[in-house]
C-alpha positions as CSV (number, residue, x, y, z in Angstrom):
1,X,0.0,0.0,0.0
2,X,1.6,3.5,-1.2
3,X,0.0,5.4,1.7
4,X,0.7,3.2,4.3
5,X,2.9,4.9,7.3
6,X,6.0,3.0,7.3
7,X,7.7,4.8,10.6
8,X,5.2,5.1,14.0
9,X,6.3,6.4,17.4
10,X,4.0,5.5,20.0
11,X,4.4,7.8,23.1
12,X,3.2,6.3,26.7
13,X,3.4,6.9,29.7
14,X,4.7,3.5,31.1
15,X,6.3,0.8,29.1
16,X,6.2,-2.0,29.7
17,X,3.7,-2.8,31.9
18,X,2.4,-6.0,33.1
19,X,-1.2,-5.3,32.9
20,X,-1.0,-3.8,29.8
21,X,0.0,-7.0,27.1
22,X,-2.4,-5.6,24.4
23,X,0.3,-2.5,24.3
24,X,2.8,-5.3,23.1
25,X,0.5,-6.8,20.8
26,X,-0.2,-3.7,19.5
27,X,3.2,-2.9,18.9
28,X,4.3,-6.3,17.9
29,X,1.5,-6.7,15.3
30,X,2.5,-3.5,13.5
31,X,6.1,-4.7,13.5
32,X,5.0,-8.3,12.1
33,X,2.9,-6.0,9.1
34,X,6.3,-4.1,8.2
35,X,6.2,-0.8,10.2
36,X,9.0,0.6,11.9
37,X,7.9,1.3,15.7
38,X,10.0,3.5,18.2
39,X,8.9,3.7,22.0
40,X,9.0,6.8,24.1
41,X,7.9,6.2,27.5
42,X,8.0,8.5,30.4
43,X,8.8,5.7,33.1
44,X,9.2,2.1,33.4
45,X,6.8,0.0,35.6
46,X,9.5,-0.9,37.9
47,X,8.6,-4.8,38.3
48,X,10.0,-8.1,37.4
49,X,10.5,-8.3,33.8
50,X,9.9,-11.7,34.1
51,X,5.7,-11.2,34.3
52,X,6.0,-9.4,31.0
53,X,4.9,-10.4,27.8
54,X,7.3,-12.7,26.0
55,X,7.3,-10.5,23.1
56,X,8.8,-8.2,24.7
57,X,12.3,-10.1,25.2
58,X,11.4,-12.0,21.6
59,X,10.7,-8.6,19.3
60,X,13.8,-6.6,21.4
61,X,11.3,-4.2,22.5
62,X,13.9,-2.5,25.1
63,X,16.1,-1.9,22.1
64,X,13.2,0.2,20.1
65,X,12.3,2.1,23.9
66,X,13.4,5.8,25.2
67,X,12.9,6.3,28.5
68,X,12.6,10.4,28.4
69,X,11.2,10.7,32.3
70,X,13.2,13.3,34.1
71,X,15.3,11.3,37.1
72,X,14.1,12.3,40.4
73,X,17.8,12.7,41.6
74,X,19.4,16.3,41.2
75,X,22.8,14.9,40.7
76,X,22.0,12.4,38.4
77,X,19.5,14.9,36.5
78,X,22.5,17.2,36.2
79,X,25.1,14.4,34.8
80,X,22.5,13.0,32.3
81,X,21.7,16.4,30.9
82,X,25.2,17.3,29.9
83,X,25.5,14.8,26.5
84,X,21.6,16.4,26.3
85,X,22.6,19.9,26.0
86,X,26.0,19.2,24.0
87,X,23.8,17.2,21.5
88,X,21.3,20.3,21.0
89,X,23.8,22.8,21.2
90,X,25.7,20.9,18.1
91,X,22.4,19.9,15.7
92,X,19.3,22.3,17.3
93,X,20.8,25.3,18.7
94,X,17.2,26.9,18.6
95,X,15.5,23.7,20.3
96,X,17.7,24.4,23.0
97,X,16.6,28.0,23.1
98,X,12.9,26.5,23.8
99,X,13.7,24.8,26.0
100,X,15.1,27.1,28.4
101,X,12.6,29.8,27.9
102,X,11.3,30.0,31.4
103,X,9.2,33.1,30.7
104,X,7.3,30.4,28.8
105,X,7.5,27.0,30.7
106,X,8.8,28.2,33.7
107,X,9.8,25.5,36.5
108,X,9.2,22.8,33.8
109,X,12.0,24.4,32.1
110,X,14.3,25.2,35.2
111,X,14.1,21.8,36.4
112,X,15.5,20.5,33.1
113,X,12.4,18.2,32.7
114,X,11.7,19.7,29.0
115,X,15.3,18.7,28.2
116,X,14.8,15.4,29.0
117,X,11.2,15.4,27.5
118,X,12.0,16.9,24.9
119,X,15.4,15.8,23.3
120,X,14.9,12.4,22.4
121,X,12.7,13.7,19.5
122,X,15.2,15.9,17.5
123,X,16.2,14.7,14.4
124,X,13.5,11.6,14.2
125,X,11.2,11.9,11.6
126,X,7.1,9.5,11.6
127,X,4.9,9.4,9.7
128,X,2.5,8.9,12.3
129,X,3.0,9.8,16.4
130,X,0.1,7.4,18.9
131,X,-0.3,9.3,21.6
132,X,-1.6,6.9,24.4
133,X,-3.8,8.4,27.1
134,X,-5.0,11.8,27.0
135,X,-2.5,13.3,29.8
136,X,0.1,11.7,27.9
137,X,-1.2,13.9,24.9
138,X,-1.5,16.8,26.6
139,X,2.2,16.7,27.7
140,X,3.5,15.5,24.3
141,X,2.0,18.5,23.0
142,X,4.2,20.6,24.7
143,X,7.1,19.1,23.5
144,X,5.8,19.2,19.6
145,X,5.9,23.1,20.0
146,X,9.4,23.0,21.6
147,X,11.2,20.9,19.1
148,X,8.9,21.8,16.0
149,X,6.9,18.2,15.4
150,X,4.6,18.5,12.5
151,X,3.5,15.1,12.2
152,X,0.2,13.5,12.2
153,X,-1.4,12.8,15.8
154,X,-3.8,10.2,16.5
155,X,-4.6,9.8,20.6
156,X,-5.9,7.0,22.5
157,X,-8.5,7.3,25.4
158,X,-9.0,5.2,28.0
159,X,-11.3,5.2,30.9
160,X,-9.3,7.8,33.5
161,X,-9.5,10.2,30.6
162,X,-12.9,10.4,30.2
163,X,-14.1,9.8,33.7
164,X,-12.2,10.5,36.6
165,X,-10.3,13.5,34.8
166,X,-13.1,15.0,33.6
167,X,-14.7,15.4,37.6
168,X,-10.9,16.5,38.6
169,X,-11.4,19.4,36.4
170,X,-14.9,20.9,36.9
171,X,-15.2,23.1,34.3
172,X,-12.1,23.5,32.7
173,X,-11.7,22.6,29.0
174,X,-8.4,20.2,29.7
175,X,-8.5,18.8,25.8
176,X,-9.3,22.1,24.6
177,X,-6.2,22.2,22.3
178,X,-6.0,18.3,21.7
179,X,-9.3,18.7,20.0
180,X,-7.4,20.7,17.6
181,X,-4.1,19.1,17.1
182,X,-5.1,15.2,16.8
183,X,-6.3,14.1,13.6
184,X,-8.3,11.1,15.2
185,X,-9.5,10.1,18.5
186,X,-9.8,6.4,19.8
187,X,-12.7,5.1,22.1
188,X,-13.0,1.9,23.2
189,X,-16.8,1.7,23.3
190,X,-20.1,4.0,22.2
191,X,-20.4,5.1,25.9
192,X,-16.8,6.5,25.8
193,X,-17.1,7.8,22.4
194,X,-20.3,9.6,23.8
195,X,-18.8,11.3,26.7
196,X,-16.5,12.6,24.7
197,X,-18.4,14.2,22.2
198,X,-20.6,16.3,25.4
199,X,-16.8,17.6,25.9
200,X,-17.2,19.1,22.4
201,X,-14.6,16.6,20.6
202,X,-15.6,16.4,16.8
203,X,-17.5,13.0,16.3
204,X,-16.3,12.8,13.1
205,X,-12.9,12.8,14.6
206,X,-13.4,9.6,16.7
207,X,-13.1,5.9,15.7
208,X,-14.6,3.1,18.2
209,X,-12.2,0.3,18.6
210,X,-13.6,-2.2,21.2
211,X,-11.0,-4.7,21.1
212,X,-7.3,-3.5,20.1
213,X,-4.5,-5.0,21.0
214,X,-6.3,-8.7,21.5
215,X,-5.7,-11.3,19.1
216,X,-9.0,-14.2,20.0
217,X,-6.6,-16.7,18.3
218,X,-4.3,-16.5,21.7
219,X,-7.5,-17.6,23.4
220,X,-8.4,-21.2,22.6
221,X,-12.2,-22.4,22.9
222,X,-12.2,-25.5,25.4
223,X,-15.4,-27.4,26.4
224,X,-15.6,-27.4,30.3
225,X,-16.7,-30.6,31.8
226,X,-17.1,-31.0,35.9
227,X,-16.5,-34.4,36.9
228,X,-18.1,-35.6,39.9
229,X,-16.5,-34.7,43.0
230,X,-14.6,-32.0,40.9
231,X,-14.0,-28.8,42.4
232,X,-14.8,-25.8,40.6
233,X,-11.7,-23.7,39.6
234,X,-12.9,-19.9,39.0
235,X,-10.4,-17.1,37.8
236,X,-9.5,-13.3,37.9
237,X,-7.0,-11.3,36.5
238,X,-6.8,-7.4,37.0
239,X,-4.9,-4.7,39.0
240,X,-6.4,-4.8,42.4
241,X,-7.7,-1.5,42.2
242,X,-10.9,-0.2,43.2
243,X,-12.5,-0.2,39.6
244,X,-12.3,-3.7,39.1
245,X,-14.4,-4.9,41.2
246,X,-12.5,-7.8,43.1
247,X,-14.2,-6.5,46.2
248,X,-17.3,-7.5,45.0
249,X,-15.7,-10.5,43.8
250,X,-15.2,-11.7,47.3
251,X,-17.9,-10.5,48.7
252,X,-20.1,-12.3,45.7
253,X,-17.9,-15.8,46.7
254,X,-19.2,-15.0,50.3
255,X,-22.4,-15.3,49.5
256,X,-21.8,-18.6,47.1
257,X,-19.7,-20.3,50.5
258,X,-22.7,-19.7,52.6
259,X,-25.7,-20.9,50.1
260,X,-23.5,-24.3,49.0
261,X,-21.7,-27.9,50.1
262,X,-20.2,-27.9,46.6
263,X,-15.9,-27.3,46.5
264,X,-14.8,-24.4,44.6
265,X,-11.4,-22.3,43.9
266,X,-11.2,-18.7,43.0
267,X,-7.5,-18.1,42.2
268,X,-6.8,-14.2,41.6
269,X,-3.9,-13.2,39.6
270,X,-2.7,-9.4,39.6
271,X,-1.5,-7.0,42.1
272,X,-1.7,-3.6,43.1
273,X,-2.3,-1.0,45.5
274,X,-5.8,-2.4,47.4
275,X,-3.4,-6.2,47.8
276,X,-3.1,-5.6,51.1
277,X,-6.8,-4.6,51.8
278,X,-8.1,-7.3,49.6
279,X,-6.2,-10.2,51.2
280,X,-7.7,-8.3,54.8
281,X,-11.3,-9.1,53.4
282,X,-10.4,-12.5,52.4
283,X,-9.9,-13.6,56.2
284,X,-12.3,-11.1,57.4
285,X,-15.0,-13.0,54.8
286,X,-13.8,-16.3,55.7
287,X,-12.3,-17.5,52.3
288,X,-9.0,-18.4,53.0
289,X,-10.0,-22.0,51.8
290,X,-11.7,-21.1,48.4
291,X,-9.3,-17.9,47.6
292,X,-5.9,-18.1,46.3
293,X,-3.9,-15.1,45.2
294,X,-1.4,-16.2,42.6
295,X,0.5,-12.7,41.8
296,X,1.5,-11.7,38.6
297,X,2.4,-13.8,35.5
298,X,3.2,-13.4,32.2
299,X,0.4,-13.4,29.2
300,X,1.4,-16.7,28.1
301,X,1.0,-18.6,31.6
302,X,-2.4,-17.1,32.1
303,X,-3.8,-18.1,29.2
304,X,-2.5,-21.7,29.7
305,X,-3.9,-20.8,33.3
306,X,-7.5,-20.4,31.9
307,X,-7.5,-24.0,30.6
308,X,-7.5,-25.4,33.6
309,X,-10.9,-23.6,35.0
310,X,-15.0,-23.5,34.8
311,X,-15.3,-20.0,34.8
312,X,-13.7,-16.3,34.7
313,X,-15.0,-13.8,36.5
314,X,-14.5,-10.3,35.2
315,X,-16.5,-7.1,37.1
316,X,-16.4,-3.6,37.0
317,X,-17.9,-0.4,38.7
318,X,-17.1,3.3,39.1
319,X,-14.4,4.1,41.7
320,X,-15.2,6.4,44.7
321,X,-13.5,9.4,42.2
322,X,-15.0,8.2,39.4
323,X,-12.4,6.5,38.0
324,X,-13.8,4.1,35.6
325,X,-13.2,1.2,32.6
């Protein structure tokens, strides 16, 4: 196909992460169709490598990745942003100039985090920049004006951006120039597509994409059979955060203890900041015989994982701050 970008940067905000395999699938499936992908991601996820993807290791991912956070450390922000400047001072003299112009980015520019941001990006040419996550957007904005990008934008919501976001800024128009500058808009569902569109986003700018990322052939169908005297293996996978629901997971296996004689397993994999709190409720409920929590794992183990079980249990609510899927 003539028209068909060859060169794509995605920018994110962390990469990898172990929640997040359809961002590798994404990223591996273009690679597999012939594009040429380059990573910029603010942070890394911190955690074993060993629960990611194993497309990651197998497609080199690290090697296409640039980490362009700004390190927390003054002295280590100070040593990194020497080969920075000397870089910009020797190709982009007038990038450099940008970036310093505190009249205009103030503190951002002071604290050498539009350096950072910022210099990874001169000299690369795409035909196409996916911006993932509407914060993400709105920062990588900043750093199009300060090193020039003209390239095409297409941004990628998800459900913070168009929930919890919106009711952190009453009032305030926090897309209002993404609205302008981003050739498409991705939604995952009509609802989401919907709230945008009352925040005066173009419709005709938006595409619905339910499923990205997913590839159903990964998933194999198996007939489940219970054998007599079988217990019955149930599954969730998430980050235990207050969205997902695995609260009223446990409080729905509660119920199922108390109404029934027959065995059953619920084994949770994931992790995250309500862990602790969860795994509280699971002695508090009394389902220390009928909950397991298995951790993380890696893509591949979970889906040999889910041949082994009856059913997989997958809810979802609004958070207390509105946070949502």
């Amino acid at each position: 196909m003539a028209n068909k970008p060859s060169k794509i940067a995605f920018v994110v905000g962390v990469f990898p992460a172990v929640s997040e395999t359809w961002m590798i699938n994404q990223i591996t499936g273009l690679l597999d169709r012939g594009f040429d992908i380059d990573i910029y991601a603010f942070t890394s996820q911190g955690i074993d490598k060993k629960y990611i993807s194993e497309k990651y290791r197998n497609y080199n991912l690290l090697g296409r990745t640039k980490y362009i956070g700004m390190p927390e450390n003054r002295f280590e922000r100070a040593i990194k942003a020497l080969p920075k400047i000397g870089r910009l001072l020797f190709i982009s003299p007038n990038t450099l100039t940008r970036i310093f112009d505190v009249n205009r980015y103030g503190k951002d520019s002071l604290s050498l985090k539009l350096l950072f941001w910022s210099e990874p990006f001169v000299g690369k040419k795409y035909d196409l920049i996916h911006l993932h996550d509407g914060s993400i957007a709105n920062k990588f904005l900043i750093i199009k004006d300060v090193v020039g990008i003209n390239t095409k934008l297409i941004t990628s919501f998800y459900g913070q951006d168009v929930s919890k976001r919106f009711l952190d800024h009453p009032g305030e128009d926090i897309y209002m120039r993404l609205k302008k500058e981003s050739s498409i808009f991705i939604a995952m569902s009509d609802f989401m597509k919907n709230r945008i569109v009352t925040k005066g986003f173009d419709e005709n700018k938006i595409k619905v994409l339910p499923i990205f990322g997913i590839d159903v052939n990964d998933y194999p169908f198996t007939e489940r059979t219970l054998k007599p005297g079988e217990i019955v293996q149930m599954a969730a996978v998430g980050r235990f955060v207050e969205k997902k629901g695995f609260d009223d997971i446990l409080r729905a296996l509660a119920i199922v203890k108390n109404r029934t004689d027959k065995k059953f397993m619920c084994n949770i994999i994931g992790g995250g900041p309500l862990e602790p709190k969860l795994r509280t409720m699971t002695k508090e409920l009394g389902l220390d015989d009928v909950v397991s929590y298995k951790g993380y794992m890696k893509i591949e183990d979970i889906i040999n994982y889910f041949l082994r079980i009856h059913f997989y249990l997958q809810p979802s609510k609004t958070a207390s701050d509105g946070d949502m899927e």
